[in-house]
Each structure stands twice: as C-alpha cells, then as structure tokens.
C-alpha positions in Angstrom: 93.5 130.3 127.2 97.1 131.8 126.8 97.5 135.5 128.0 99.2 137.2 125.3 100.7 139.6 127.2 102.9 136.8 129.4 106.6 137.0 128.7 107.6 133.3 129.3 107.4 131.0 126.0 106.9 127.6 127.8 103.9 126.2 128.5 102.3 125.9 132.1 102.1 122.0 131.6 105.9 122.0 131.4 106.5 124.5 134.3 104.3 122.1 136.3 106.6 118.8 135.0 109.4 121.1 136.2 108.3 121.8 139.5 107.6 118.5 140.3 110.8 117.4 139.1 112.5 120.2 141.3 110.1 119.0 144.0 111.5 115.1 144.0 115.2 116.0 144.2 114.4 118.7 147.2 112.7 115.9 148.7 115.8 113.4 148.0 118.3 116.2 149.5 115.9 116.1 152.3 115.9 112.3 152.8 119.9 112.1 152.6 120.2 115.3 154.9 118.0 113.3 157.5 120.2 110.1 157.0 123.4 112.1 157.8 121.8 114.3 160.6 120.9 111.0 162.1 124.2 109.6 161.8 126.2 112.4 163.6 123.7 112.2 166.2 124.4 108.7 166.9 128.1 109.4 166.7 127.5 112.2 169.2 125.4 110.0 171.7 128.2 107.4 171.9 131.1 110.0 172.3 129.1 111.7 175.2 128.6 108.4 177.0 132.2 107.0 176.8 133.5 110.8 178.0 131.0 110.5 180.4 132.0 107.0 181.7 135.4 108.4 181.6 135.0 111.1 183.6 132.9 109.1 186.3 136.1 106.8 186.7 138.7 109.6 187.1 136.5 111.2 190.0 135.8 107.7 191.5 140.0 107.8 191.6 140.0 111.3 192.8 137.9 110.6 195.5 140.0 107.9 196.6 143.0 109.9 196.5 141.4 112.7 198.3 140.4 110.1 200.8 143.7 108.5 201.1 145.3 111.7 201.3 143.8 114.5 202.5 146.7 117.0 203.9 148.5 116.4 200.7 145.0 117.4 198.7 144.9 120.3 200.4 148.0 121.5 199.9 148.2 121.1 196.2 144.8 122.9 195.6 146.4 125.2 197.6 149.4 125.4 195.2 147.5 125.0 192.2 145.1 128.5 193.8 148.9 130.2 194.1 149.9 129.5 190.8 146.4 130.6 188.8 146.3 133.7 191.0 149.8 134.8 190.1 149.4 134.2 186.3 145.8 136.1 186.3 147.8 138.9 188.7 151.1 139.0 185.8 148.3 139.8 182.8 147.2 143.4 184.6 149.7 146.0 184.3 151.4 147.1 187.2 151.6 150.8 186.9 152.4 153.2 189.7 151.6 156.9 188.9 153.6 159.7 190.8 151.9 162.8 191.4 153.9 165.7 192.0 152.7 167.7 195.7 154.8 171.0 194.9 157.6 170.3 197.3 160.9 169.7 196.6 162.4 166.7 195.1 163.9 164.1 197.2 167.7 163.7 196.7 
C-alpha cells in the first residue's frame, strides 16, 4: 500500500535496486582502497628496513672511528657543542637596558 501523502514518485522496489547498486560500488571503492593501503604499507616496510640497515652500518663505522680515535672524537663533539650553542645564543636578542639612578651623566 502506497502512502499518499509521500513526496517521492519512485517506487520502493527501485530505491531498494538503487541502494544495492550504491552498496556494490562502496564495496568496490572499499576493495581497491584496501589494495592500495596494502601497497603503501609494503613500500613503507621495505624503506624502514633498508634506512634501518643503513643506519646500523654508519654506527658500526662510527664506533670504529670513535674507537680508533678517541681524542680527536672528543674534540669535534666538542666543536660541534661550540658551534650549536653559538647559533642557538645569536637567535635571542641581546639587549641591554640602562636605567637612569638620578646622578649625573658620565662624560
């Protein structure tokens, strides 16, 4: 029984067809979303193990360095602290504010 009163002129047999229809190509978005999702996570897996085989070998080096070389290590971290501490020190002004004591000027 149709309500006479209802605005919409289709059907509900071909609302239903269109839901369903609606219903398959969400569920094909959903299928090709899952394919690429699983893709980039793939891609991701194998960049974070050859960065992280990278990095294993340039602290195996660093080691050895440090190792071979120990005075010399010290002093470059040492001038590599210098150099970070002056360019973090050169961002904050440097302003000096004079306050006046009610005496007389210096000449």
């Amino acid at each position: 029984m149709t309500d006479p009163y209802d605005p919409s002129p289709n059907p509900p047999v071909k609302e239903s067809v269109a839901a369903s229809r609606i219903g398959e190509a969400a569920e094909e978005v959903k299928q090709q979303a899952k394919v690429v999702v699983d893709q980039a996570v793939s891609k991701a897996k194998e960049v974070y193990d050859k960065g992280r085989d990278i990095a294993g070998q340039r602290a195996t080096q660093a080691r050895s360095a440090i190792e071979e070389r120990p005075y010399a290590s010290v002093g470059l971290v040492f001038l590599a602290g210098l150099v970070v501490g002056h360019l973090l020190s050169a961002r904050s002004p440097k302003v000096i504010y004079l306050r006046d004591r009610g005496g007389p000027l210096p000449r």
